[in-house]
C-alpha positions in Angstrom: 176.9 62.1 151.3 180.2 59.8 151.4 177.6 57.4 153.3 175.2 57.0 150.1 177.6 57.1 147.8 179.6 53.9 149.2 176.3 51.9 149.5 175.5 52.8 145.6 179.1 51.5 145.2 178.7 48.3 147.3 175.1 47.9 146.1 176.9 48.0 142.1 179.4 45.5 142.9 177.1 43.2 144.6 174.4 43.3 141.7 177.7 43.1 139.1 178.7 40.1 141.4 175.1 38.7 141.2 174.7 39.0 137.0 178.6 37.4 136.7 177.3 34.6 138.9 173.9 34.4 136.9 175.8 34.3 133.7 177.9 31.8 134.6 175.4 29.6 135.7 173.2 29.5 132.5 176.5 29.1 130.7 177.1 25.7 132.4 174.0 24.6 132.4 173.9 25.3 128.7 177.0 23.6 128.0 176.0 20.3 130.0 172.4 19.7 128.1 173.1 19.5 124.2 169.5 20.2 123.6 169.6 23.6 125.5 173.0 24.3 123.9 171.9 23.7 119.7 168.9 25.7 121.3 171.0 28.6 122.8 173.1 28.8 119.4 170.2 28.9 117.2 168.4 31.7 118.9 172.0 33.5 119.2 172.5 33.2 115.8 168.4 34.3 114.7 169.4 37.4 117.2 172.4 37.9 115.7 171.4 37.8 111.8 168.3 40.9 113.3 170.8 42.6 114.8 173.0 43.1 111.6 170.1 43.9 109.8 168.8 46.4 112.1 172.4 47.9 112.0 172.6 47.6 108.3 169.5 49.9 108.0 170.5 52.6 110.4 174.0 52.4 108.8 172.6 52.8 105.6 170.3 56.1 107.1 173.0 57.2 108.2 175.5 57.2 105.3 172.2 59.0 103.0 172.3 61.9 105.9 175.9 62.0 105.8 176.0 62.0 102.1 173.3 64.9 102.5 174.9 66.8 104.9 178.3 66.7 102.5 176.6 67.5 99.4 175.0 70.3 101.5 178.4 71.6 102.7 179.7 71.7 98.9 176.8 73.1 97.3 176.9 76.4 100.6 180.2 76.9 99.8 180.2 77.1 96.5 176.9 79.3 95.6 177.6 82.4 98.0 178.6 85.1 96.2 179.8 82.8 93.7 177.8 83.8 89.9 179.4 81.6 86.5 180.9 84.3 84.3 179.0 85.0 81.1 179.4 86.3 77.8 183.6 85.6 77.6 185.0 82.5 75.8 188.0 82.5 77.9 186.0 81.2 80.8 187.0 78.0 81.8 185.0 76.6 84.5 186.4 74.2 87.0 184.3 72.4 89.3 184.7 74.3 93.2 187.6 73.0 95.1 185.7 72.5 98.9 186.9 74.7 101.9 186.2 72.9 104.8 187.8 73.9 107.6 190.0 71.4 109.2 187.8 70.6 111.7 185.2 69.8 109.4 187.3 67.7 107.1 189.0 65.7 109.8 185.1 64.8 110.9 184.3 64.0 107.3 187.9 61.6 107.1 186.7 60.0 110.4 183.2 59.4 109.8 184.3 58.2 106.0 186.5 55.4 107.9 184.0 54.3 110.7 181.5 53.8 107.8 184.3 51.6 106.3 185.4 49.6 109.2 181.3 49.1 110.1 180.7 48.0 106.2 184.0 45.7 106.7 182.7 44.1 110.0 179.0 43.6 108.4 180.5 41.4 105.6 181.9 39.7 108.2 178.9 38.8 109.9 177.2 38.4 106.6 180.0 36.0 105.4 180.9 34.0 108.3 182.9 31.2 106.4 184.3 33.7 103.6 186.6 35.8 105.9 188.4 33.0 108.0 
């Protein structure tokens, strides 16, 4: 078994070895033909612009679901067993504090800041020229 698994490791490095060399090879060859390079850049950059859009839409899915799933949260926790007091003018209703657990809130605080940082880096890539 020790025998396969050193050939899958050898055969790894050597195809690892074998994309490095590739890479560096289309690299040079794109830096020495000006022609190749302004084409090389232009399709990076037509790849790139997809990309953030692409990611832009799924962040934007995902920040409705996790909007969703929030709102979900708040409106379980505060309609079990929960009924508004009638008939007394005393009453004074205040909106439900939530009870997450604090699992469930440190998730939430997490998510909330990866949605930040990936909204920050989008303006970057949007923006190019405004952030530097």
């Amino acid at each position: 078994m020790t025998q396969m698994n050193s050939n899958h490791l050898l055969q790894l490095i050597h195809t690892g070895f074998r994309v490095s060399l590739g890479a560096t090879t289309s690299l040079v060859e794109t830096l020495a033909d000006p022609q190749t390079r302004s084409e090389s850049l232009s399709q990076l950059r037509l790849e790139l612009t997809q990309r953030v859009t692409e990611w832009e839409e799924k962040g934007l899915i995902t920040e409705q679901e996790a909007r969703s799933f929030i709102e979900a949260l708040l409106r379980q926790q505060s309609s079990p067993g929960s009924s508004p007091a009638t008939g007394t003018a005393d009453t004074v209703t205040t909106p439900p504090s939530p009870v997450a657990s604090p699992t469930v809130q440190l998730e939430i605080e997490e998510l909330t800041a990866q949605l930040a940082a990936i909204r920050a880096e989008l303006e970057k890539l949007r923006n190019p020229g405004a952030n530097s």
